[in-house]
VOPAGU-2260 file (C-alpha; in pm, 1 decimal, decimal comma):
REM VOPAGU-2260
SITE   aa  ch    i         X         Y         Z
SITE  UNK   A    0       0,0       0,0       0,0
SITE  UNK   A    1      84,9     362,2     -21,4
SITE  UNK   A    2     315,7     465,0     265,1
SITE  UNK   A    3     123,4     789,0     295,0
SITE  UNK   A    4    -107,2     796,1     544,5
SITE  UNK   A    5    -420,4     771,5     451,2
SITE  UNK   A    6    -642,9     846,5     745,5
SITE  UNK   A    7    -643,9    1266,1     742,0
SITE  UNK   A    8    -925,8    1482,9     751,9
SITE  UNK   A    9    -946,5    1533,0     323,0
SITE  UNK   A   10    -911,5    1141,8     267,0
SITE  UNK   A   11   -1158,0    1081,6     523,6
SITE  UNK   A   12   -1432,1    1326,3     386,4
SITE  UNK   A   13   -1371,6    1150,9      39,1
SITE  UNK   A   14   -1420,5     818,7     138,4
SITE  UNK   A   15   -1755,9     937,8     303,3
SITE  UNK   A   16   -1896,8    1142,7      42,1
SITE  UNK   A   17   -1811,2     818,4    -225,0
SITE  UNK   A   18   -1938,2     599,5       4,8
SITE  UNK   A   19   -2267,4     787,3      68,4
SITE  UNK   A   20   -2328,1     824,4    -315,9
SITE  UNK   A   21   -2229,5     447,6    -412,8
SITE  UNK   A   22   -2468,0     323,6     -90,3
SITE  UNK   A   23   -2773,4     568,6    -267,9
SITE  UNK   A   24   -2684,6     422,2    -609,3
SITE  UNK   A   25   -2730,0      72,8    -471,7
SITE  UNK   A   26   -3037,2     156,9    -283,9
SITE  UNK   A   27   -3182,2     239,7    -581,3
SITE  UNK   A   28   -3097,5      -5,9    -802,3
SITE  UNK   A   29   -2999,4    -227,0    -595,4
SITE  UNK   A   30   -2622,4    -283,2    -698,9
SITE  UNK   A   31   -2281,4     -76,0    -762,9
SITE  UNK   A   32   -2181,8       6,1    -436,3
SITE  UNK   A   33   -1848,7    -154,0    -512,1
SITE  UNK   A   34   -1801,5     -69,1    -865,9
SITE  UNK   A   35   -1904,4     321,3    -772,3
SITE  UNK   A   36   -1642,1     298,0    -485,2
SITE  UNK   A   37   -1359,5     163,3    -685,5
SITE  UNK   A   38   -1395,1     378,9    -993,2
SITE  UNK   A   39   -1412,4     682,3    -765,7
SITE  UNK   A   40   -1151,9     586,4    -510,5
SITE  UNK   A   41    -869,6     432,6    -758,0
SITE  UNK   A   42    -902,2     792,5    -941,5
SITE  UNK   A   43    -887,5     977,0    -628,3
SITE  UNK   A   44    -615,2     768,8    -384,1
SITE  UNK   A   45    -513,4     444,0    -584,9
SITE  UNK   A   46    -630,9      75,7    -642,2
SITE  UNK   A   47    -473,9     -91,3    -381,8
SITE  UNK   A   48    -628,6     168,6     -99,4
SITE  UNK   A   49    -971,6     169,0    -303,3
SITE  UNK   A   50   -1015,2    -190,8    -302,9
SITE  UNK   A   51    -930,8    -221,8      89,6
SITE  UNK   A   52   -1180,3      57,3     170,7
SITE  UNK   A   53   -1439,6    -123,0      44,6
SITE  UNK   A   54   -1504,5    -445,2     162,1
SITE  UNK   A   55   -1653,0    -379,0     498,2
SITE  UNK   A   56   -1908,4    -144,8     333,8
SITE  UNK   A   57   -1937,6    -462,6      40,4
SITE  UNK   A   58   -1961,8    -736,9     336,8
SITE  UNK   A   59   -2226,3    -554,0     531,5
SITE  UNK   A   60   -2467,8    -444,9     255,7
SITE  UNK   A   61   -2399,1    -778,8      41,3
SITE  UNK   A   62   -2484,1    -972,4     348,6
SITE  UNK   A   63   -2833,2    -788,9     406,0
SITE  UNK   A   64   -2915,7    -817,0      10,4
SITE  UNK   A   65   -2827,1   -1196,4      38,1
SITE  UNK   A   66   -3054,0   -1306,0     334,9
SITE  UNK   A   67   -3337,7   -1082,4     213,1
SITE  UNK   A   68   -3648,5   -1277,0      75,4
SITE  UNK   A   69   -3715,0   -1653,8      98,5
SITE  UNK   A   70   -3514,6   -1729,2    -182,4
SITE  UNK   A   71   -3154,9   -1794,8     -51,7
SITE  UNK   A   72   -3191,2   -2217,0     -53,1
SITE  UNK   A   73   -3367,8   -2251,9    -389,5
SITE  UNK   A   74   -3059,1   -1978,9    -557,6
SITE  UNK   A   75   -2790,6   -2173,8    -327,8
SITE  UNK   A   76   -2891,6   -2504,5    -526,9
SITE  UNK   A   77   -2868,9   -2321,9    -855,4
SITE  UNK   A   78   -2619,2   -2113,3    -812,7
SITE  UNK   A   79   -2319,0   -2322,7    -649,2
SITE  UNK   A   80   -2103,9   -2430,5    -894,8
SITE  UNK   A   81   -2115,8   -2062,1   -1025,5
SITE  UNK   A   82   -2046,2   -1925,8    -663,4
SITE  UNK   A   83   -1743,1   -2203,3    -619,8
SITE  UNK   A   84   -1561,4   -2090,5    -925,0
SITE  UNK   A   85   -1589,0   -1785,7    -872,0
SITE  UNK   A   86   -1449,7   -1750,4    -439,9
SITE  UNK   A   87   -1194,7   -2013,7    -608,1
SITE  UNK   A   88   -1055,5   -1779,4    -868,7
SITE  UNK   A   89   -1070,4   -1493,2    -621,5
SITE  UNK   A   90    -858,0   -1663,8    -361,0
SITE  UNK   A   91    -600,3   -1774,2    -625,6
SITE  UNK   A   92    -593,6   -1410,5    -798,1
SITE  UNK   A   93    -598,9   -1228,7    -494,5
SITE  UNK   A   94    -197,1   -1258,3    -500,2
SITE  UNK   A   95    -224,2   -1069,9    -834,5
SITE  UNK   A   96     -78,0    -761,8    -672,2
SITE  UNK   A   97     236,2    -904,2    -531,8
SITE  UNK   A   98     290,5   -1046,4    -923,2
SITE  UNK   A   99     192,1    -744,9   -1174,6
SITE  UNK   A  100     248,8    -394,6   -1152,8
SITE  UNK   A  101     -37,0    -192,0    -996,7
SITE  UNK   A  102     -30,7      29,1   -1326,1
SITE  UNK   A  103    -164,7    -246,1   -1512,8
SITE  UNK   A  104    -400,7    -381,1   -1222,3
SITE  UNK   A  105    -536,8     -22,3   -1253,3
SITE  UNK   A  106    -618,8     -48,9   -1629,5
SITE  UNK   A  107    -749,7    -349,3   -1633,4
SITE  UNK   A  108    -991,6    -206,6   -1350,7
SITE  UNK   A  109   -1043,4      60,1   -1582,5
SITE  UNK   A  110   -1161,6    -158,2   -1911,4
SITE  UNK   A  111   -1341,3    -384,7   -1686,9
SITE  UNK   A  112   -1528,8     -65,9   -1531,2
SITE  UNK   A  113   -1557,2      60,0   -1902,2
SITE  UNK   A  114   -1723,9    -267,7   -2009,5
SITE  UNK   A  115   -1954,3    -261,6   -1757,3
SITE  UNK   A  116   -2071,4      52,2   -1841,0
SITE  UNK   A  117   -2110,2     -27,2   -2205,5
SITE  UNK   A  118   -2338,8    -355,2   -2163,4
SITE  UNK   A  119   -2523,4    -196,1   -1927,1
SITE  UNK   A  120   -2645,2      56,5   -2132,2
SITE  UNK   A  121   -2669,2    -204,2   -2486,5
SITE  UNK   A  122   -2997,3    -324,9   -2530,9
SITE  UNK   A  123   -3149,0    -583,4   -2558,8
SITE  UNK   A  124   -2979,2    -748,2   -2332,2
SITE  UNK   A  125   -2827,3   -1087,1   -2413,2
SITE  UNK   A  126   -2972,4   -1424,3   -2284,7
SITE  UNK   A  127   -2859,4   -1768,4   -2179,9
SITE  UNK   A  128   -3097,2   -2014,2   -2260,6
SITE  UNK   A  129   -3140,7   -2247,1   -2012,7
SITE  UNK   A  130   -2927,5   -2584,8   -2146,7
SITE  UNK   A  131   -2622,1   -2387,1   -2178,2
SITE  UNK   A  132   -2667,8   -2281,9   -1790,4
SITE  UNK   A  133   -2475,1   -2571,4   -1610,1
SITE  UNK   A  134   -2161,5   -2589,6   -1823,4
SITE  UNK   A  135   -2148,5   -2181,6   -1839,6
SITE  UNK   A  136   -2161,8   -2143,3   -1493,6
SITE  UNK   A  137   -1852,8   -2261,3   -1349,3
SITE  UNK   A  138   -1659,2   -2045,8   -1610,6
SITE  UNK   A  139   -1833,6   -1738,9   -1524,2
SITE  UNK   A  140   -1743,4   -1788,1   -1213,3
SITE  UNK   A  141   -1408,1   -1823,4   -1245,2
SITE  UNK   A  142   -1361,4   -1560,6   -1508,7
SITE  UNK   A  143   -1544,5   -1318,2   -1259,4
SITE  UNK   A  144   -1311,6   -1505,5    -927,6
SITE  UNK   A  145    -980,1   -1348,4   -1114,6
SITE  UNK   A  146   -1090,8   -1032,3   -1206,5
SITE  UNK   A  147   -1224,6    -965,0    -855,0
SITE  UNK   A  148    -841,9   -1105,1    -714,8
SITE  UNK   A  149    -666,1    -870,6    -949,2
SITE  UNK   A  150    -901,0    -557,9    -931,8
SITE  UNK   A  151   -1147,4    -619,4    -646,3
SITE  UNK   A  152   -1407,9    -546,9    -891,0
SITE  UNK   A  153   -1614,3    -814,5    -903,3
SITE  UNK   A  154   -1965,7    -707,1   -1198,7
SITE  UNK   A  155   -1770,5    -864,9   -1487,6
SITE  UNK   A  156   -1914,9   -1112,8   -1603,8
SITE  UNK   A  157   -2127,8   -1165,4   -1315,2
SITE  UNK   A  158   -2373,4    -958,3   -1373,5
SITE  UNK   A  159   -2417,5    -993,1   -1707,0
SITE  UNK   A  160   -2457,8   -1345,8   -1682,7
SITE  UNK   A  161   -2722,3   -1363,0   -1393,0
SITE  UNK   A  162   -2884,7   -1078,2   -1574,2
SITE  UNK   A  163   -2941,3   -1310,8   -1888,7
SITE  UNK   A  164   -3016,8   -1607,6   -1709,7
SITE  UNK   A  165   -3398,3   -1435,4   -1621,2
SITE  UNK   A  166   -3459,4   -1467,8   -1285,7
SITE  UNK   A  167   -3743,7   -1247,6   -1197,5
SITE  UNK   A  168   -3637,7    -908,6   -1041,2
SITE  UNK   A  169   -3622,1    -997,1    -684,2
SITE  UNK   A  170   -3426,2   -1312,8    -706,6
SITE  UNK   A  171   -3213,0   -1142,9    -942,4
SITE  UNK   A  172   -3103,6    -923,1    -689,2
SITE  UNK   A  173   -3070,6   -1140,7    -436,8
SITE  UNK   A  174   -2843,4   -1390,5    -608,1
SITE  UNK   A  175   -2650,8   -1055,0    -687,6
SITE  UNK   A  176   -2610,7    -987,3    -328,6
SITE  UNK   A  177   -2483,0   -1371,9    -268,8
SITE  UNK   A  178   -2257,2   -1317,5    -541,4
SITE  UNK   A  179   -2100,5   -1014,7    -415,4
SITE  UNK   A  180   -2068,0   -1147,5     -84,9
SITE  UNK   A  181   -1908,4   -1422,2    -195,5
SITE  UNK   A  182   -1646,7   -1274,6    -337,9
SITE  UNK   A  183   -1611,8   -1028,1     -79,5
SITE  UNK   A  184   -1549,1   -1263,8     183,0
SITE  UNK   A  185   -1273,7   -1439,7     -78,4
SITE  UNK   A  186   -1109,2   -1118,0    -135,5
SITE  UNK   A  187   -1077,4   -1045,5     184,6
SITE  UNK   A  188    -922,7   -1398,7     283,5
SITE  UNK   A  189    -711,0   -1379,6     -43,3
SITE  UNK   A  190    -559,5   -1026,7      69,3
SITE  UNK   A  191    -522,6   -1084,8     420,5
SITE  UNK   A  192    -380,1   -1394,6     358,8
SITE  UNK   A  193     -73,4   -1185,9     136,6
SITE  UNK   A  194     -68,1    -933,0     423,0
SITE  UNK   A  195    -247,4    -682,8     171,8
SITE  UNK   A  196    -537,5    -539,0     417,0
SITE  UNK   A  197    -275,0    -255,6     680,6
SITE  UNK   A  198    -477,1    -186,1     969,7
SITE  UNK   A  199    -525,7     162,8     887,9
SITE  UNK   A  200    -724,4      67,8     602,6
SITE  UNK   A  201    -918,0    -179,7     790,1
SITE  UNK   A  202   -1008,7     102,8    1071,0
SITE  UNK   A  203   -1109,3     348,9     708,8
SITE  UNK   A  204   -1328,4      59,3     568,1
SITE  UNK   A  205   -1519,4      13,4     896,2
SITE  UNK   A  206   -1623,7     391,5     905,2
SITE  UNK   A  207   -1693,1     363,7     561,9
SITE  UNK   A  208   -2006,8     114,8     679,9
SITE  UNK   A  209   -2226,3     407,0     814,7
SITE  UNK   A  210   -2229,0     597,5     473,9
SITE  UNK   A  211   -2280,6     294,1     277,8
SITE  UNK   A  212   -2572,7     241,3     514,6
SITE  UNK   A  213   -2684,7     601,9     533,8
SITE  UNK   A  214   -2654,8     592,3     128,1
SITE  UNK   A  215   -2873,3     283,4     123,5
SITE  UNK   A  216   -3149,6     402,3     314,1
SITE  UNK   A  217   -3164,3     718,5     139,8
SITE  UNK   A  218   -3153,0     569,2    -200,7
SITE  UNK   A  219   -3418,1     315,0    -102,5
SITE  UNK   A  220   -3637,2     617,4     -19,7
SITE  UNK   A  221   -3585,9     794,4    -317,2
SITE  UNK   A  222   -3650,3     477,1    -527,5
SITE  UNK   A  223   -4018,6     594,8    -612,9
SITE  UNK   A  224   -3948,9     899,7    -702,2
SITE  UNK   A  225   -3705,6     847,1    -964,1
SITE  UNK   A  226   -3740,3     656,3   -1314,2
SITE  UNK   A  227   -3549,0     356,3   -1271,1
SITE  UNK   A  228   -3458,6     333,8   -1638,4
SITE  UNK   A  229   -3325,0     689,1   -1699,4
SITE  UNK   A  230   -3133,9     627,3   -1350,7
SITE  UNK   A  231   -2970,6     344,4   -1480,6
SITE  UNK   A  232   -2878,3     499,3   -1847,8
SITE  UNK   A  233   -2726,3     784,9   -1620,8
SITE  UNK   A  234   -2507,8     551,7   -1401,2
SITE  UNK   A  235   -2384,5     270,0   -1669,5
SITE  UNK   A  236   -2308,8     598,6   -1841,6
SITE  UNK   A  237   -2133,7     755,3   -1566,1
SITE  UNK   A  238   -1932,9     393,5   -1490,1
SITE  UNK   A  239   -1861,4     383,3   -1862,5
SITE  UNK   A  240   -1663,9     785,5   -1874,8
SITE  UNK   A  241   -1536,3     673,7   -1568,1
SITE  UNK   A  242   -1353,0     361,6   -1691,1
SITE  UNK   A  243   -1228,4     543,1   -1976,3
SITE  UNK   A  244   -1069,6     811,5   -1767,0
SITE  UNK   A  245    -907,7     538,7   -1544,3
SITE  UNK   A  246    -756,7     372,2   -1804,0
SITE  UNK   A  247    -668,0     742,5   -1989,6
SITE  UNK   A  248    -535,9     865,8   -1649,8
SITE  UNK   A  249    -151,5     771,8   -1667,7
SITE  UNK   A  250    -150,5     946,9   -2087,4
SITE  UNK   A  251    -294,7    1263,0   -1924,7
């Protein structure tokens, strides 16, 4: 990590203010707390910072978007060989930064963010139909597992692909929630395990909870009053510029 310290007064208001915005984008639409975090925060302060900042806030909101509704057994059956891959390639990637040069780590964060952005906003979306589900999954999974080790960004595929397999809304965003927390929990091992998480991150990420929270609740209340499509064609696009600056950053 950065030897600077990172805990001082203008760090700590940034980490709030992206924090509260990426909790109200995911109470709205119910995900991109963590890709909102890391595109703002690796612009701001770095990669390796961004992705320690925000796992607590990931774990704690993932974990309440999991265990909502009755759905968690019936997903768990479906969704396991997807869910395996992917905390396997996490844990193995998660050593990513000891091995490649952050520079890269950041682009490829960047294009990943980027690509995000740019299926999110292509219509119509693609679909899996359902005989190609068992064989895709564990791929998907692991394709998402290394991306989330190398950049702790963790939409790519993911999303995508349990976006196209059509599970009605509510399920969808659960088994987006156990997804995430997934491979939150796996990053988190992974880094810890290569003595990437410094404490003084750790304290930063756990503050960072209360505006994730705050964020949600807020976002969760203005749900009605917003169109959902238009806010989603603003954020994808949003998520897409931002992706393209990340990776046009270091040329600037």
């Amino acid at each position: 990590m950065d030897s600077v310290s990172l805990i001082d007064p203008a760090t700590l208001a940034l980490v709030v203010g992206v924090l509260l915005l990426a909790g109200t984008v995911k109470g709205v639409v119910g995900l991109g707390l963590p890709t909102v975090t890391l595109a703002l925060l690796t612009a701001t302060i770095g990669l390796e910072a961004a992705v320690a900042i925000m796992l607590l806030p990931s774990l704690v909101t993932n974990l309440w978007q999991a265990l909502a509704g009755d759905g968690f057994a019936v997903l768990l059956r479906r969704l396991w060989p997807f869910l395996a891959a992917l905390a396997a390639g996490t844990v193995l990637a998660s050593a990513a930064p000891t091995l490649i040069a952050i520079p890269i780590l950041t682009m490829v964060l960047g294009l990943s963010i980027a690509a995000y952005g740019a299926l999110g906003l292509a219509t119509p979306p693609w679909s899996v139909p359902p005989r190609w589900e068992r064989p895709l999954s564990p791929p998907m999974g692991l394709a998402t597992g290394i991306l989330t080790g190398m950049t702790g960004s963790f939409v790519i595929p993911a999303v995508p692909y349990l976006q196209a397999l059509g599970l009605p809304r509510d399920r969808l965003v659960q088994a987006m929630g156990m997804t995430f927390l997934v491979a939150t929990v796996s990053l988190g091992v992974g880094l810890g395990g290569h003595g990437l998480l410094p404490g003084s991150l750790a304290l930063l990420s756990a503050v960072a909870v209360l505006p994730a929270l705050l964020g949600m609740e807020m976002g969760r209340r203005l749900r009605g009053r917003l169109s959902e499509r238009r806010f989603r064609q603003a954020l994808f696009t949003a998520l897409l510029l931002l992706g393209l600056w990340i990776l046009a950053k270091p040329w600037i």
